[in-house]
N, C-alpha and C positions, 0 to 999 in steps of 0.2 A: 379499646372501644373508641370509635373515632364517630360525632354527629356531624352530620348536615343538615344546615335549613334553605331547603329552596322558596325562593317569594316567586310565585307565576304573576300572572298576568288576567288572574279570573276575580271573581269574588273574593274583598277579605273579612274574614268575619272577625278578625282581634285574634292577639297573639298570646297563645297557649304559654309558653317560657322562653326568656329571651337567652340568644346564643349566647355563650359565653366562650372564656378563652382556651383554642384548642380547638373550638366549633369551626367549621365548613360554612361559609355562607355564600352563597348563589342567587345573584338575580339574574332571572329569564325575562330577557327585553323589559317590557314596560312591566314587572314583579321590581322593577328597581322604584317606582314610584310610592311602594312599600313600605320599601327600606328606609326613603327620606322622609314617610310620615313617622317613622317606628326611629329614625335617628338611630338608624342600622349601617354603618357600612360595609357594602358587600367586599369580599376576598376578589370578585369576579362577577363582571356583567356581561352576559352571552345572551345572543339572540340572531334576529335577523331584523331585525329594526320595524318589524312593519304595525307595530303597537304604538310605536313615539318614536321618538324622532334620540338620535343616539346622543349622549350629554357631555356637550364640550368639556366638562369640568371635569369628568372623571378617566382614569386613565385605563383603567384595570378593563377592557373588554373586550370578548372574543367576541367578532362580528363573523357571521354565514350569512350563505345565499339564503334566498326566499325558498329558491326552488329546492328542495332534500329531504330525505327520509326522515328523518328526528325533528318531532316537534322539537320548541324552546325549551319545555320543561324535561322532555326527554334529553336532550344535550346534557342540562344540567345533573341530571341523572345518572348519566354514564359518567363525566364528569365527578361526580360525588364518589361511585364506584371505583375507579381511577384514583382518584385520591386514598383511596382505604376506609372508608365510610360505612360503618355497620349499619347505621338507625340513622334514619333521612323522614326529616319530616317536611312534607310541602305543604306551604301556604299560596292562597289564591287558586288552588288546582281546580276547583269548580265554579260553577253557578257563572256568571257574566254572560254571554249571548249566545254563548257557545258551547251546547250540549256535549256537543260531538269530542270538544277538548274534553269535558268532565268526564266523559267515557273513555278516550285515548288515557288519560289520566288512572283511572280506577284499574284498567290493565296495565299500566305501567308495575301497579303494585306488586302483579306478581312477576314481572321480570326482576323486579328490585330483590325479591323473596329468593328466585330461583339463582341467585346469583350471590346467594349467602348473607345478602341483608334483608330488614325490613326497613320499608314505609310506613308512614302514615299521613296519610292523604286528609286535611282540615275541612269540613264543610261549614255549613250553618249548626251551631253547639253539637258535631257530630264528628267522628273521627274514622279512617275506615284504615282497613291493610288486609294484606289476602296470606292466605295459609295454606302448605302444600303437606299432606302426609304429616300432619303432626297435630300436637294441642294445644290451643290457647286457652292464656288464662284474662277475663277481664274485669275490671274489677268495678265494683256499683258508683258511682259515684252520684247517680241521680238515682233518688226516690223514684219505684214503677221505671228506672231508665228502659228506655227502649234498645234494642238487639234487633239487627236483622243479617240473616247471611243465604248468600246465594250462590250458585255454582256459577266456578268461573273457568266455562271451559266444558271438556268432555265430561258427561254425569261422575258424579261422585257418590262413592260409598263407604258403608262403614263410619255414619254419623253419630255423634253423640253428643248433645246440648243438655247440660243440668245446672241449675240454680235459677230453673227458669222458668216463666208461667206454662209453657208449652213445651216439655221436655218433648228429648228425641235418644233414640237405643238403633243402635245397628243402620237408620235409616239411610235411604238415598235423595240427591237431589240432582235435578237437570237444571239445566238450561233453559228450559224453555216454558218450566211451570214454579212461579215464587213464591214455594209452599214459608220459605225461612221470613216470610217479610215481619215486622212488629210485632218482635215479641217482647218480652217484658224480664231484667234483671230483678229477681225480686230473694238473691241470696248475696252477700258481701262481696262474692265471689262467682261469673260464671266461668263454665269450661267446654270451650268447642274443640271437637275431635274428628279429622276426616281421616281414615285408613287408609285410603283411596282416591287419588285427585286433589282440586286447589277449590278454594271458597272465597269468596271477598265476605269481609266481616267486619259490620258498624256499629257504632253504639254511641248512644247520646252520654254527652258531658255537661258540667254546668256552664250556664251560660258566659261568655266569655267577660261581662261587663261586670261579674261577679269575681273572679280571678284576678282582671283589674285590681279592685277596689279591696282584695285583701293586700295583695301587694304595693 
């Protein structure tokens, strides 16, 4: 088992565990400005510069065009992949001005998925990663935690959600109606199951300023 932590370039809300040795670390463009709050050095800083400006003092960077297929955090991504990287966690992948990255981002998860690892994607005290044909297990860590999951992709069947205020047996879910949104962990333990299809699936964590301050 080999991690990655990728820093983006979006919102950071505080860092869940910090890499240790053996870790993968990735900063995507201005996800390096991160690292130097967090007194992280990355392995590698990739991007296309159009976030900040590229930083004399480090050597380690793979620079691209502006114009190409792969967002920055997606480079990194493949990148992680490449390296042997089972469990990839990114930080900054949402929220900043740019929806449209938070959304490039949340599909990312399931290319990471289909390609024999997971993600998990950092939001505001929230944590997301997508599921293909199989079941998760997630565990309560907030009182009343909230759970939402949504189809990612062609409809999905053969759902199963228990330990939860709003169980689900056999059901399905599309695309286009967000029956799965807030629901509520309220067993030590929940378990989502798709027979059929991928889900993006989030759920609230303690707050990160609390994490801190046991550590």
């Amino acid at each position: 088992m080999r991690r990655c932590f990728i820093f983006a370039a979006g919102t950071y809300y505080g860092l869940r565990e910090k890499p240790e040795a053996g870790d993968l670390v990735l900063a995507a463009d201005a996800g390096y400005q991160i690292c130097r709050r967090e007194n992280i050095v990355p392995d590698l800083l990739l991007g296309d510069f159009d976030s900040m400006d590229q930083p004399a003092d480090f050597d380690h960077v793979h620079r691209v065009p502006v114009e190409k297929d792969d967002t920055d955090t997606m480079l990194a991504v493949k990148t992680a992949l490449e390296q042997g990287c089972d469990t990839v966690y990114i930080y900054g992948g949402t929220g900043g001005k740019r929806l449209d990255h938070t959304l490039a981002n949340l599909q990312t998860l399931l290319y990471i998925r289909r390609r024999g690892a997971r993600g998990y994607l950092y939001d505001d005290d929230f944590v997301w990663t997508a599921i293909e044909n199989e079941t998760l297990t997630v565990e309560r860590t907030v009182e009343w935690g909230l759970l939402s999951v949504f189809c990612l992709g062609a409809p999905a069947s053969g759902i199963d959600e228990a330990g939860v205020q709003y169980p689900l047996a056999g059901a399905a879910l599309s695309a286009e109606f967000p029956l799965g949104v807030s629901n509520h962990i309220l067993k030590p333990r929940a378990r989502i199951t798709v027979r059929d299809g991928a889900l993006l699936v989030g759920w609230e964590l303690p707050p990160a300023s609390d994490i801190s301050s046991i550590e």
